[in-house]
PLY file of the C-alpha trace (Angstrom):
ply
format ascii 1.0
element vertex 247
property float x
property float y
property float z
element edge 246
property int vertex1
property int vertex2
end_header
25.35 25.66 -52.67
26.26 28.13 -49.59
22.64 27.57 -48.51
23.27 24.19 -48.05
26.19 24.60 -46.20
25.00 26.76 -43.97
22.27 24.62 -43.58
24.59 21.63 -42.87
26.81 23.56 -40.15
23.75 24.87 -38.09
22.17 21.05 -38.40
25.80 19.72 -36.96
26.10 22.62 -34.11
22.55 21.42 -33.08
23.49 18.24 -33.12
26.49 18.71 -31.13
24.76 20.34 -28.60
22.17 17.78 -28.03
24.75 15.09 -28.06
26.30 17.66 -25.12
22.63 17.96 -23.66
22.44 14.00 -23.17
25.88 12.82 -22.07
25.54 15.71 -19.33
21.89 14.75 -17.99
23.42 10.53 -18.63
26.15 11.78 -15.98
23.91 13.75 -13.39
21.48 10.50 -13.57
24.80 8.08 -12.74
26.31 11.05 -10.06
22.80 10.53 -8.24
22.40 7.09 -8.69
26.11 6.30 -6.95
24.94 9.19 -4.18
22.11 8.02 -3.56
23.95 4.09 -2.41
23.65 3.63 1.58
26.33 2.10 3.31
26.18 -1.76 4.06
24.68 -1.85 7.46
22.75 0.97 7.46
19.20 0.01 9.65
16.34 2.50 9.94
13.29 1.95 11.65
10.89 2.78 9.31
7.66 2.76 11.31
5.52 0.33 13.85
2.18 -1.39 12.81
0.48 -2.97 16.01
3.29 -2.43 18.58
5.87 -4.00 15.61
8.86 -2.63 14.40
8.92 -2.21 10.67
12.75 -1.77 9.45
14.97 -1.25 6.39
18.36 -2.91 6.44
21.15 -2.96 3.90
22.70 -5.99 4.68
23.17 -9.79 2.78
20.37 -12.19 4.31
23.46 -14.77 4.95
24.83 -11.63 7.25
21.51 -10.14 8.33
21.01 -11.31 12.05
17.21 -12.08 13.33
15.56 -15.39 14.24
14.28 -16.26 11.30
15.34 -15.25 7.90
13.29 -15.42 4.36
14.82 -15.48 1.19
12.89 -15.91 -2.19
14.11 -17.99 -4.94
12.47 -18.49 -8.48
11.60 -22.24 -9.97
15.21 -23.48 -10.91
17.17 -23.21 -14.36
20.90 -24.25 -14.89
22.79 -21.84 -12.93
20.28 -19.57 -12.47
21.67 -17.60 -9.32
25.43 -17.36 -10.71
24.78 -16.30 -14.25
23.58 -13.39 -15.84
21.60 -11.83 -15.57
21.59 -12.20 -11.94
23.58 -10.14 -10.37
27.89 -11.02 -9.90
28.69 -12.66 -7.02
29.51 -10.38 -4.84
26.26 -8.29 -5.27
24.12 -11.50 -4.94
22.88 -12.54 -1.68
21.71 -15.75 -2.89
25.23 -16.82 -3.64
26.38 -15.82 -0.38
23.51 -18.04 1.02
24.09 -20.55 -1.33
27.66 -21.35 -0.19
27.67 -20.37 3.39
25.79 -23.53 3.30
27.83 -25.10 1.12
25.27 -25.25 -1.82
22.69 -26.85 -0.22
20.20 -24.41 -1.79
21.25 -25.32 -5.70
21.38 -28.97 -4.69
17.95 -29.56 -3.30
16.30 -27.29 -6.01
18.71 -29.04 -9.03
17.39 -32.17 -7.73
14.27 -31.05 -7.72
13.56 -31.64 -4.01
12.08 -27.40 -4.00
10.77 -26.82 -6.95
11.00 -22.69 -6.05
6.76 -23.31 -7.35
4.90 -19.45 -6.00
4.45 -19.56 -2.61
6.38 -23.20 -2.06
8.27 -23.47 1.12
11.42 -24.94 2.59
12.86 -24.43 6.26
16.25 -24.85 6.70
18.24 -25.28 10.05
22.09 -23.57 9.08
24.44 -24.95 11.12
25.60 -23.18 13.70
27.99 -20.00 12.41
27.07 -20.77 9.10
24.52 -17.66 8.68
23.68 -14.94 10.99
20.28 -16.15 11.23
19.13 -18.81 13.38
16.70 -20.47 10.91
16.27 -20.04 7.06
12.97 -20.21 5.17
12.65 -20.12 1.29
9.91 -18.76 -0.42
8.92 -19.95 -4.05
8.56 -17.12 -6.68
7.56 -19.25 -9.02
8.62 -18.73 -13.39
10.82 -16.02 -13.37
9.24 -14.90 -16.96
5.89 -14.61 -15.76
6.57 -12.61 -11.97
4.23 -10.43 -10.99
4.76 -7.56 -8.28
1.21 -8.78 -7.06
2.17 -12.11 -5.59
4.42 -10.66 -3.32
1.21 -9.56 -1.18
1.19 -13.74 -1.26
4.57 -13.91 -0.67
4.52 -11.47 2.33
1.70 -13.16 4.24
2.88 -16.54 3.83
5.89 -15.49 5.34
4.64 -14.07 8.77
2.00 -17.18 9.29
5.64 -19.11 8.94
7.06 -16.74 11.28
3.74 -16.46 13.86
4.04 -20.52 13.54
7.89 -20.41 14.37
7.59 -17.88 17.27
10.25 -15.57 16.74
10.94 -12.86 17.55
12.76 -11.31 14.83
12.19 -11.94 11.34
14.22 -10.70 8.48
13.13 -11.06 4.31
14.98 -10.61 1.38
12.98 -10.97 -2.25
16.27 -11.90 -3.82
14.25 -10.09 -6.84
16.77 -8.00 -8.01
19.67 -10.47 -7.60
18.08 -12.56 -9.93
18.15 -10.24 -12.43
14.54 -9.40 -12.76
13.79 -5.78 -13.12
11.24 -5.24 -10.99
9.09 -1.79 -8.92
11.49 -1.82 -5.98
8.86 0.21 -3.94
5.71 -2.09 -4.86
7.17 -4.74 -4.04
8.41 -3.70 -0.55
4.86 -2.15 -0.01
3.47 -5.37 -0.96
5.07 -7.80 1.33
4.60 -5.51 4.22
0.83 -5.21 3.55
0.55 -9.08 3.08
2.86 -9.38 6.41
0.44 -7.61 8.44
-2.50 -8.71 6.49
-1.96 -11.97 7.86
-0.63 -10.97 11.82
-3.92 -9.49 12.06
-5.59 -12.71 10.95
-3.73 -14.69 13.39
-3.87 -11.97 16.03
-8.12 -11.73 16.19
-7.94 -15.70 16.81
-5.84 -14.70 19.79
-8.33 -12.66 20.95
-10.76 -15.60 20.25
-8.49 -17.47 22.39
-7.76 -19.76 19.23
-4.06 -19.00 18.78
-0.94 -19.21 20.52
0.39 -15.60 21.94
2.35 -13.71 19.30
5.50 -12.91 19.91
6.91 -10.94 16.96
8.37 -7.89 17.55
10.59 -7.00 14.54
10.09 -7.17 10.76
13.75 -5.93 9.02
13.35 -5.93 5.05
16.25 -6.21 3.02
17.79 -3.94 0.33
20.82 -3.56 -1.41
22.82 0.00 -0.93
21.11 1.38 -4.66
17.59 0.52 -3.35
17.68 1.18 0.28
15.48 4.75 -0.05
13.30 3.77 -3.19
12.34 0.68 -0.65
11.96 2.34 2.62
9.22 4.67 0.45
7.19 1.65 -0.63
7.63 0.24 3.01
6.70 3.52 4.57
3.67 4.02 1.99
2.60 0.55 3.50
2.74 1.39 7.33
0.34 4.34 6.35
-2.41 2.57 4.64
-2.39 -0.23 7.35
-2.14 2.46 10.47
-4.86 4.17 8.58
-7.26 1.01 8.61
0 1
1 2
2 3
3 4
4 5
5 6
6 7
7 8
8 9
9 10
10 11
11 12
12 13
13 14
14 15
15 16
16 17
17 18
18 19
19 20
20 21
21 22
22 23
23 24
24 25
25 26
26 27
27 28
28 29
29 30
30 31
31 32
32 33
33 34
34 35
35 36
36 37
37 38
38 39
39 40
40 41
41 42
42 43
43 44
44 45
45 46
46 47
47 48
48 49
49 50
50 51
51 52
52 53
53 54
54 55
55 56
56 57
57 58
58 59
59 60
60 61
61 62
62 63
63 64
64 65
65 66
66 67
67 68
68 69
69 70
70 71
71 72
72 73
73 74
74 75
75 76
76 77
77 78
78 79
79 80
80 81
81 82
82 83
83 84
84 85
85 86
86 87
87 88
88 89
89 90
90 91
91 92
92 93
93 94
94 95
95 96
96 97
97 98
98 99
99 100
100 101
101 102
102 103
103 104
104 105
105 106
106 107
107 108
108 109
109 110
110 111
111 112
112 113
113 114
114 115
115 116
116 117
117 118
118 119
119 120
120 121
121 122
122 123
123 124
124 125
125 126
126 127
127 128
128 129
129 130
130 131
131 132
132 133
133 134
134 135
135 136
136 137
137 138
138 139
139 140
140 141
141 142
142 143
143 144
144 145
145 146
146 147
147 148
148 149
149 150
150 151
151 152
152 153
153 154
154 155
155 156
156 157
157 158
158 159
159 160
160 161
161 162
162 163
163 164
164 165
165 166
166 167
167 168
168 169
169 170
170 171
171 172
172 173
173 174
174 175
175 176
176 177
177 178
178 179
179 180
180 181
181 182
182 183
183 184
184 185
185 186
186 187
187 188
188 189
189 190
190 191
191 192
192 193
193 194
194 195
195 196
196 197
197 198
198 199
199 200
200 201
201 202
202 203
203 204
204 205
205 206
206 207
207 208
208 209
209 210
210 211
211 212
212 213
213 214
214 215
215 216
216 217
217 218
218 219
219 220
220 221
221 222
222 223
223 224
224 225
225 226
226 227
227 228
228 229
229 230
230 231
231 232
232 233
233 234
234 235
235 236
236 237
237 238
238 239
239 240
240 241
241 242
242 243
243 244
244 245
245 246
């Protein structure tokens, strides 16, 4: 009988201490992940592919201010953008497009007018104040269930032939992946739009040289990221300037 006592106590002290062991390794995990938040409007130039600035911003895309700005969207459900588990409101830059344009976006994709089908697109001209950005484009992501960090290689180059076809100068992109609650490789998919970005400028810029394109006049990509996934990003975005310089 003391056996199993003894037995018991030394199984509940070992217990106890893993239980210790855990909460204290939960709480260094949560201490770094709120340390490791960047400040809203934090920009860093990440690197420059073919004369082009390639930069991280933490910043809304209704706020973000360039020529041109992309924003992804999936194919629609009821309320997908407000309800979990996208993110709330006030950590969801679709919302904040969404209304700044006094739901334009939910109405034409309720209605079925943009379907949100992968790689579908929709250019918008905001009214004037309404966004930061002088022109929006949407991006289709496709079914939400079924999204694959692959297509945003897609995604990425069909975005810059917009851009090359819109002549701006700045473009900005937000993959709104992450707002819509989808858990997705933060750094893979940043890598992946940059290297389907440049994939395609360097399609469009030999025809220049073939003198069968206009002159391209892009100078600045900004990507955006919220203030948890600003770093984890700019690693996937820097791993992507060094495979392309490297080509």
């Amino acid at each position: 009988m003391q056996n199993s006592i003894l037995k018991y106590i030394n199984w509940s002290k070992t217990l106890f201490t893993a239980l210790v062991l855990v909460t204290a390794g939960t709480n260094f995990v949560s201490a770094q992940v709120a340390a490791e938040k960047t400040a809203v409007g934090t920009s860093k130039t990440w690197g420059t592919v073919d004369g082009i600035s390639v930069v991280g911003l933490v910043q809304g895309p209704s706020a973000a201010k360039a020529d041109l700005q992309i924003a992804c969207v999936f194919e629609y459900t009821e309320g997908d953008i407000f309800n979990p588990p996208a993110l709330p409101k006030e950590l969801n830059g679709m919302v904040h497009l969404d209304e700044a344009l006094k739901g334009i976006i939910t109405e034409v994709r309720k209605k079925g007018q943009f379907k949100g089908h992968a790689l579908e697109t929709l250019l918008i001209n905001p009214p004037k104040g309404s966004l930061a950005s002088g022109k929006l484009l949407l991006i289709g992501l496709g079914n939400r269930n079924s999204f694959d960090a692959g297509l945003m290689k897609e995604v990425g180059s069909v975005a810059m032939r917009e851009a090359l076809k819109l002549q701006v100068h700045t473009v900005s992109f937000a993959s709104d992946i992450k707002d819509a609650g989808i858990d997705s490789p933060t750094a893979l998919v940043a890598e992946n739009v940059v290297l389907g970005a440049f994939d395609a400028y360097r399609a469009q810029s030999y025809l220049n040289t073939q003198h069968l394109s206009d002159k391209l006049k892009l100078k600045k990509l900004i990507l955006l990221a919220g203030p948890s996934f600003f770093t984890v990003a700019g690693g996937g975005i820097q791993d992507a300037i060094s495979k392309l310089n490297t080509k």
